[in-house]
C-alpha positions as CSV (number, residue, x, y, z in Angstrom):
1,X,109.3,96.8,119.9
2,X,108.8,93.2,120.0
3,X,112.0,91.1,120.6
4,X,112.3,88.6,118.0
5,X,112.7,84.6,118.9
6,X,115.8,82.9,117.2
7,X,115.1,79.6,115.4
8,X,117.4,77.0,115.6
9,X,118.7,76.5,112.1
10,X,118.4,72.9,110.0
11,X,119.4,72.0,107.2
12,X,117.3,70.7,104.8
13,X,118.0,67.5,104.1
14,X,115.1,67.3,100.3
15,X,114.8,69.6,97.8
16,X,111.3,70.4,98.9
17,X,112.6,72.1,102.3
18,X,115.6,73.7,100.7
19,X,112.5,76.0,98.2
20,X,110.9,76.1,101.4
21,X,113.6,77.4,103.0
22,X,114.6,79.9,100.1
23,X,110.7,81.1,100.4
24,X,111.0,81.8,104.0
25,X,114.0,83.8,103.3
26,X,112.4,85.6,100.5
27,X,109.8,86.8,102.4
28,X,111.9,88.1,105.5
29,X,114.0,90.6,103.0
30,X,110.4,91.8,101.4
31,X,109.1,92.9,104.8
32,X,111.6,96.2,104.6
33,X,109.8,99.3,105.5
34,X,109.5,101.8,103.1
35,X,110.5,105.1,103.4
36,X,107.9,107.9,102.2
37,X,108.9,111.5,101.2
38,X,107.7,113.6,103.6
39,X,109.3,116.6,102.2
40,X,107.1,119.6,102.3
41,X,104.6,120.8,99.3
42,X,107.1,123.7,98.1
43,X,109.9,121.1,97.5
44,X,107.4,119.1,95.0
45,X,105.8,122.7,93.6
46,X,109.3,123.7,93.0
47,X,110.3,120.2,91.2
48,X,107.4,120.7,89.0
49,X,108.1,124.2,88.2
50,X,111.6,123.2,87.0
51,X,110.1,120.5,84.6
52,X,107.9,123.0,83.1
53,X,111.2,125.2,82.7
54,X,112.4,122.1,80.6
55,X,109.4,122.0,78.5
56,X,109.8,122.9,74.9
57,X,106.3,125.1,74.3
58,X,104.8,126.0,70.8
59,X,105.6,129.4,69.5
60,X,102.5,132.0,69.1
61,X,103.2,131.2,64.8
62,X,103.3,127.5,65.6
63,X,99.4,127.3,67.4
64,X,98.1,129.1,64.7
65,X,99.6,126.5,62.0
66,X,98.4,124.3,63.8
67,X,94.9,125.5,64.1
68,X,93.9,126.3,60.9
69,X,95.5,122.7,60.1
70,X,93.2,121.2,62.4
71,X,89.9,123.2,60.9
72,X,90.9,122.5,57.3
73,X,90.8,118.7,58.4
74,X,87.4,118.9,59.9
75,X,86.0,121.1,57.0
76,X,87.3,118.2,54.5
77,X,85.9,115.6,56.6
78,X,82.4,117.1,56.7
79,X,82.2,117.7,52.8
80,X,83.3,113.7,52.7
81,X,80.6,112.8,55.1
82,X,77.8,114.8,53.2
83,X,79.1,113.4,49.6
84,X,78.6,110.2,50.8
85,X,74.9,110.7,52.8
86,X,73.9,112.7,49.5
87,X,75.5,109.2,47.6
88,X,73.6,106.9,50.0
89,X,70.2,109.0,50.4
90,X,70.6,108.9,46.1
91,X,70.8,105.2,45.9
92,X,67.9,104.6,48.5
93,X,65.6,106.8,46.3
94,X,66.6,104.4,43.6
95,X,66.2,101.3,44.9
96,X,63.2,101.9,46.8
């Protein structure tokens, strides 16, 4: 490793070198290293097996509600989209 230089230290005697000052310091305690998990894939596999433990799945009953729900919605939207082409294709035979 490099051996660092010490700086003689100086007050600031303006405002100006006292944020210049504060900046220099600021950046000096961002330059900490950080540390990276280097914990094996089993440990993370394992971590995601427990949050799927914690998971609150749908019951077999609750899918199907919930399918038929969906298909009744689509159904209802395609009779609203063919009123309203049959509306529209009525109204152009009309006018035109």
């Amino acid at each position: 490793m490099a051996k660092e230089k010490k700086q003689k230290v100086v007050k600031p005697d303006t405002n100006e070198e006292k944020k210049q000052v504060k900046k220099a310091k600021t950046k000096k305690k961002n330059t900490k290293k950080k540390t990276v998990n280097t914990a094996p894939k089993e440990s993370y596999l394992k971590r995601v097996g427990k949050e799927l433990k914690l998971v609150k799945w749908p019951t077999a009953k609750d899918v199907l509600k919930y399918t038929i729900s969906t298909i009744v919605f689509c159904a209802f939207l395609c009779v609203i989209f063919m009123a309203l082409n049959l509306i529209m294709s009525l109204l152009r035979g009309w006018v035109a």
